[in-house]
C-alpha positions as CSV (number, residue, x, y, z in Angstrom):
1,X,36.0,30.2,-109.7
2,X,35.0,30.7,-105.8
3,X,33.7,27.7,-104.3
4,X,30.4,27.9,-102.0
5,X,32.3,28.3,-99.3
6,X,34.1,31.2,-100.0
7,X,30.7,33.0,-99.9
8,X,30.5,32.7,-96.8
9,X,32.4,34.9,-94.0
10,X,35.8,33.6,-92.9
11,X,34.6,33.0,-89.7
12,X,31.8,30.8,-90.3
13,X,34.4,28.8,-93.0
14,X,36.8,28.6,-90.2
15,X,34.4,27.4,-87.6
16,X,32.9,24.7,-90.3
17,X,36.2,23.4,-90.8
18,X,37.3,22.8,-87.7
19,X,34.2,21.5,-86.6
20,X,34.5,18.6,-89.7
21,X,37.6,18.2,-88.0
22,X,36.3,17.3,-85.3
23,X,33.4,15.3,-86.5
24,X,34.7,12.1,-86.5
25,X,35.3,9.9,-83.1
26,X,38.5,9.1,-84.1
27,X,39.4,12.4,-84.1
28,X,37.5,13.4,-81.2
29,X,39.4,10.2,-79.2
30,X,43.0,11.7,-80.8
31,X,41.9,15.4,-79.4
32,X,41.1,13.5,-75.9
33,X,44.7,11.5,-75.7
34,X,46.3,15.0,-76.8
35,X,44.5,16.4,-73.9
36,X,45.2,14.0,-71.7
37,X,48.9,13.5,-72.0
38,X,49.9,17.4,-72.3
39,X,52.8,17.2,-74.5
40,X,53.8,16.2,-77.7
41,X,52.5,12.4,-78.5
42,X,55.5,10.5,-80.8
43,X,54.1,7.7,-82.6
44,X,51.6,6.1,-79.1
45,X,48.6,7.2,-80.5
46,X,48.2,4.0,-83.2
47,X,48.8,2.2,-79.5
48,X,45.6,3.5,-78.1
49,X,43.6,3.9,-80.9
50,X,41.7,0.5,-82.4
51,X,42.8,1.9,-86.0
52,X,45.6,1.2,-88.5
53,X,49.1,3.4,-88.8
54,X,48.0,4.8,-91.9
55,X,44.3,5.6,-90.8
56,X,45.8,7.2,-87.6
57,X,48.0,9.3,-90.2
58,X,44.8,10.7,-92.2
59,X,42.9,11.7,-89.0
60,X,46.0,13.5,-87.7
61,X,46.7,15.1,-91.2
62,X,43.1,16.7,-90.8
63,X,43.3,18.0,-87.3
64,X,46.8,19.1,-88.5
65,X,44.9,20.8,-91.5
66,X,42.0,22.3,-89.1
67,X,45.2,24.2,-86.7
68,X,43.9,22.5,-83.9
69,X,47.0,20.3,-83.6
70,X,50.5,20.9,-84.3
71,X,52.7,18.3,-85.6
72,X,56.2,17.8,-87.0
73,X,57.9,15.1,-89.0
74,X,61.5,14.5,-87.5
75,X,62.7,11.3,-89.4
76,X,60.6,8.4,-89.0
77,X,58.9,9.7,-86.2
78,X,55.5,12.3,-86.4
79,X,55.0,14.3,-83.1
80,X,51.7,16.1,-82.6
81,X,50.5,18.2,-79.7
82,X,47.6,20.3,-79.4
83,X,47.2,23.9,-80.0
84,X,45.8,25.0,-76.9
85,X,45.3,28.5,-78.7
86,X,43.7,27.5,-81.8
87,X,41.0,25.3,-79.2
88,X,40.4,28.0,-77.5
89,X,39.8,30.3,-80.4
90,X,37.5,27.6,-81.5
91,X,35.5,27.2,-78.0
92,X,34.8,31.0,-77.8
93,X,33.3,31.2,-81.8
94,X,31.8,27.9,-81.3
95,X,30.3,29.4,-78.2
96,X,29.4,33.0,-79.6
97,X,27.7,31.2,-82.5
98,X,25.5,28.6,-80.8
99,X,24.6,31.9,-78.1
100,X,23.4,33.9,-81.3
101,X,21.5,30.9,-82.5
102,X,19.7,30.9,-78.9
103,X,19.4,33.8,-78.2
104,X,15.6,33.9,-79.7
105,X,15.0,30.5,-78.0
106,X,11.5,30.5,-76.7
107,X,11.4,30.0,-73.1
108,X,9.4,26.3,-73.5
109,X,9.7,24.5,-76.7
110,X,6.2,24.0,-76.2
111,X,5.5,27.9,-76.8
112,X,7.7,27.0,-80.7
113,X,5.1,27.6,-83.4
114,X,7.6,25.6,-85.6
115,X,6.6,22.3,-86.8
């Protein structure tokens, strides 16, 4: 049985997952510190973050999910990094969507005949 989603084109799935990825400020804040530090983070995040081990964990096991960050398990210790490929894939469809959506944009909203 296909789920709703899987009516839609893969692009458009791919761009509404990893934008649910990145709808939650944790996750956003996680994406930030990735950013920030440019290399592999092992185990600092629950340091910065105002959030439980395990809570950490889940966010990082959706951005993991999304393939906007990479991570491995060695042992006791979970590195994650970003994947500055997979981000940038997302910026330009994330882009080329919202300049389709626009691209009708009235000049004014005051000359919309929308409610």
């Amino acid at each position: 049985m296909l789920a709703k989603a899987d009516l839609f084109p893969d692009v458009l799935a791919s761009l509404a997952e990893q934008a649910k990825a990145l709808g939650h400020p944790a996750r956003l804040a996680i994406v930030q510190h990735l950013a920030a530090r440019d290399t592999c983070i092992c185990g600092d995040l629950v340091e910065v973050l105002p959030l439980a081990q395990a809570t950490v964990s889940q966010h990082l096991k959706v951005l993991k999910a999304s393939g906007l960050v990479q991570g491995e398990v060695d042992g006791p210790r979970s590195c994650y990094c970003l994947d500055y490929d997979a981000l940038e894939r997302f910026h330009e469809s994330f882009d080329a969507f919202f300049r389709t959506a626009l691209a009708g944009a009235p000049e004014s909203t005051s000359d919309q005949d929308c409610c």
